[in-house]
Structures are given as structure tokens and as C-alpha cells.
N, C-alpha and C positions, 0 to 999 in steps of 0.2 A: 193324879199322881198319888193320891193318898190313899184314892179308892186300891191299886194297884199296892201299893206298900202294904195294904191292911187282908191282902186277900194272899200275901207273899207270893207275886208276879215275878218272873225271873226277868219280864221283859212287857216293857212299855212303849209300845208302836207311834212315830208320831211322823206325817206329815208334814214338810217344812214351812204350806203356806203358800199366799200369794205375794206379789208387790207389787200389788195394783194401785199407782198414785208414785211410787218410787224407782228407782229403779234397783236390776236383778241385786246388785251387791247390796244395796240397802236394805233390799226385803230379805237377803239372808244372812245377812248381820242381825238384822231386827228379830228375826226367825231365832236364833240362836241368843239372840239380851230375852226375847219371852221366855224362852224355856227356863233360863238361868233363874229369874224371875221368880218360874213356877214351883220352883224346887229348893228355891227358899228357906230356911228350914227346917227343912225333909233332911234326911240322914241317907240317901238312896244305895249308898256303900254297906251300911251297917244291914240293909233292908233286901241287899244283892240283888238289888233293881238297877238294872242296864235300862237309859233310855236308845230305842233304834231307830232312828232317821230311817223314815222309806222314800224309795225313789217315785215319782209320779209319774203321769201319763203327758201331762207337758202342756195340755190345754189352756188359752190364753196367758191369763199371769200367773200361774201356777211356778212355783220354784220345785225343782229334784226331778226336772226330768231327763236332767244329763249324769253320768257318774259324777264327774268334777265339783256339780253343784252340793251335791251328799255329802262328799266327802269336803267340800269346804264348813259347812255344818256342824260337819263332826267334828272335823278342826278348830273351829269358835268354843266347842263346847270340851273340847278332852281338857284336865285336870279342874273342869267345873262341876261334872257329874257325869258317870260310866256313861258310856255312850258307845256305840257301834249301830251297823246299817241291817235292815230287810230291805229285801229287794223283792219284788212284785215280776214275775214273768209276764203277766199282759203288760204293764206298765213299761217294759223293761222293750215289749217288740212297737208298742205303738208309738213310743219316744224313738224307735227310729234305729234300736241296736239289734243287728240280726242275729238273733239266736235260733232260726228255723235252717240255717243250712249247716254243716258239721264246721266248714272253714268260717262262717259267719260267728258263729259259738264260740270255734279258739281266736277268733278276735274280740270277741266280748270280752272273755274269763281275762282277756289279756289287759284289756280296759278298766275290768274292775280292779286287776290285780297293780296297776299303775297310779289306780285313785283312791279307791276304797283302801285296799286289800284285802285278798283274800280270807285271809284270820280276822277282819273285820264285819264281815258279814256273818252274822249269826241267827236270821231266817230268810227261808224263800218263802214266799206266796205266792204257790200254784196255781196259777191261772191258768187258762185258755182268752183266746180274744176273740169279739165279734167283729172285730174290726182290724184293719192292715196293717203293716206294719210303716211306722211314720204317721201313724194317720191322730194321733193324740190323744182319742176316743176313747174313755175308760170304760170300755164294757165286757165284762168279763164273762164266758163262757166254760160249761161245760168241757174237762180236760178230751183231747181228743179231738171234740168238735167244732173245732176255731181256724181260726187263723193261723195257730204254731201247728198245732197238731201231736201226735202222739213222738216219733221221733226225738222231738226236742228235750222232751221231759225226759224222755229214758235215758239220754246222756247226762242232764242235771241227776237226776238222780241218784247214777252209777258215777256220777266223776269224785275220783277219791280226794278231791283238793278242798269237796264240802263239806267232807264227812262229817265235820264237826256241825255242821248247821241243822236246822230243824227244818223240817218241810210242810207247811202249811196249807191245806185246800179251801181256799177262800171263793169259791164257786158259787155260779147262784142256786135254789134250791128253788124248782119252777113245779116239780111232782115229789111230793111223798118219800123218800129213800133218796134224794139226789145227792143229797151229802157223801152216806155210806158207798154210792155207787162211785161219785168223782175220788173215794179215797183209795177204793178197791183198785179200781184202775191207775193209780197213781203206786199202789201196793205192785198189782203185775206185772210193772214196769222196772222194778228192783230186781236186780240179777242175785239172785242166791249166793250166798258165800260161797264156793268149791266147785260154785259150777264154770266151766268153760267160757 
């Protein structure tokens, strides 16, 4: 957190954790007394550092891989230090929320919008997945060539309920240029202002 305050980070990504030994509400109570903990101190208002709960892929004792769980997190922590959500698109298909079908998607956005909110999310991480959807498996691929596939992104992208949010390509880089490539294709999937 200090490193982030000291390099003027608008946003500090943080994983809620496991509660391996306790159970879920314990480990996300505890998840939210560590943060408060770390920030100790720290002036994170003065510093216009948001910390953002990300949602996880849900693998064994892992906490955030449901909205509900995020957004109770978030709740432990408002009026202790900024706080709002990123949310992870492989994360987001492998915990089990359909975002690869168009009626799958306006039941998500609906999910977020009942847990998070909307105006609470303030990144996406553009993933692909190597693995199914439900299946918990953080493995994130190549935009395009996964398991969501192109489709899905181009609706996140274009849905004007994000516009406020940042889009991030957290993809793996396996050749030379994979970055530039997953960001370009993430670029041609943005509909042009004026256009049709």
C-alpha cells in the first residue's frame, strides 16, 4: 500500500484471500480486519488510492468467488478506507456466472448490479479462459481463444453501464508482442462512436 501511495496509484488491486481453518464469514471478516490493519496510517483518501476487492475463480478455500462474497468485503471496509470492486472476466466465467451467452450476460450485469453495483466496479480484467465455465480453474488465456471467446468481450466493452470503468488485459504473454496483440483485439472490438 505504500509502495502504491508513493508511485500515485489510482488503484490498489487486492484479492480477498482464503479461510482455510475457518469458516467463509470468518475468513471474510478477517479478509477485511487485515486490510484495515494494512492501512493503518496511510492517509489512502489524501493519496486518492481506492483499494479494489477482485472477484476470484473460487478454487478450494479461496473467498470472492461469488458477487455477494465482494461485495460483503467491500461492506466490512466502506467508511474505513475507499474501496470498490475489479472484476476478472475468466474469474467471473469459471466461478460459475454466464457471461458467454447474450441472456447469460444480462443476468450477470443484473447480479452485479444487486451486489456490487454497478458504479462500484471500477476495473475489468480482460481475460480469456482455458478452462469452463464453473470449472474454478484460474487459467487465463489469450482474448478470443478460450472458453468465453470474442463475443462476450465485445458486449463488456460496448455496454454503456461501464463506461466509467477501466479495461485491463491481464493475459498471458507465451510469444513476443502477446500483450500488444490481446490489447489490439480488445481495441477492435470497441464500436466507434457514430457508428451504427
Amino acid at each position: 500500500m505504500e509502495r502504491a501511495l508513493a508511485l500515485c496509484a489510482d488503484y490498489l488491486v487486492l484479492h480477498p484471500g482464503s479461510y482455510r481453518g475457518m469458516s467463509r464469514q470468518e475468513g471474510l471478516q478477517r479478509a477485511a480486519a487485515a486490510i484495515d490493519v494494512a492501512t493503518q496510517g496511510l492517509d489512502l483518501e489524501k493519496g486518492n488510492l481506492t483499494i479494489l476487492i477482485e472477484n476470484t475463480a473460487g478454487a478450494e478455500f479461496s473467498l470472492g468467488s461469488s458477487f455477494e462474497q465482494v461485495a460483503e468485503v467491500v461492506h466490512y471496509l466502506r467508511g474505513v478506507v475507499p474501496v470498490a470492486t475489479c472484476l476478472d472476466t475468466c474469474h467471473t466465467h469459471v466461478a460459475g456466472y454466464d457471461i458467454v451467452s447474450e441472456g447469460g450476460y444480462g443476468d450477470t450485469v443484473q447480479q452485479i448490479e444487486r451486489t456490487i453495483g454497478i458504479s462500484g466496479v471500477r476495473v475489468w480484467h480482460c481475460n480469456d479462459a482455458k478452462a469452463g465455465r464453473g470449472s474454478k480453474l484460474d487459467r487465463h488465456q489469450h482474448i478470443g481463444q478460450g472458453t468465453i471467446g470474442l463475443d462476450p468481450f465485445r458486449r463488456l466493452l460496448n455496454d454503456p453501464r461501464f463506461k466509467h470503468a477501466a479495461f485491463i488485459a491481464e493475459t498471458p504473454i507465451d510469444d513476443p508482442g502477446d500483450d500488444l496483440r490481446n490489447v489490439e483485439t480488445l481495441k477492435s472490438l470497441v464500436k466507434k462512436q457514430g457508428a451504427a
